[in-house]
C-alpha angles and dihedrals in degrees: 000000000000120000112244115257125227131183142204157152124241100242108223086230080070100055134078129241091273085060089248112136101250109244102250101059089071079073090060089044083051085060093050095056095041085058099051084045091059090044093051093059090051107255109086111204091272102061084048082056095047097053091056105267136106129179118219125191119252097175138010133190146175141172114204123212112160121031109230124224139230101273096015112140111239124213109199108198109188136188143172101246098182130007124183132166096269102021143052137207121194117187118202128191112192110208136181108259098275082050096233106117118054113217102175146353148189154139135242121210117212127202103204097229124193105250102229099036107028102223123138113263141177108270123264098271098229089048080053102055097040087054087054104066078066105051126109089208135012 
């Protein structure tokens, strides 16, 4: 499958004195992806939440290439680059707006977590196998 598109602009509030986006603000674009991602296979994050789950982060990582500029359009591509019963992986690649050049990318890594305990679990299987028509691999 595709990966889901996102798209931005670099906020000058997110950018340093020199106009460069601050690093840690391609983690936040990471999120923004990984939502759309969610949405995209038909159950937002919310509806995750609602049916007990959360997903926490247990590593994060990204390799910058290109800085990005204050107005510089952003395309987020995002994967799923692993998905296991109790775990899952998302990959991001960050563009310039024709998607040509890459400027960053990187992965997150979940742990599916029960809502009310916080203990890890096995996913919802019908989150699962929504999340699979998106994977890169299974």
């Amino acid at each position: 499958m595709l990966p889901v598109e996102s798209r931005l602009r670099v906020r000058y509030k997110e950018t340093d004195q020199m106009g460069i986006a601050h690093h840690a603000n391609y983690i936040v674009w990471f999120e923004i992806g990984r939502t759309d991602l969610c949405r995209a296979t038909g159950f937002p994050y919310n509806e995750i939440e609602s049916r007990g789950f959360i997903l926490v982060v247990t590593d994060i990582q990204c390799r910058y290439r290109i800085p990005s500029r204050y107005d510089d359009e952003v395309l987020i591509r995002t994967t799923v680059a692993d998905l296991a019963s109790r775990s899952i992986k998302f990959a991001y690649e960050l563009f310039d707006s024709r998607g040509v050049t890459l400027h960053a990318n990187g992965t997150s890594s979940h742990l599916w977590l029960e809502e009310k305990t916080r203990k890890p679990v096995r996913a919802d299987e019908d989150v699962r196998r929504a999340f699979e028509s998106w994977a890169t691999t299974s």
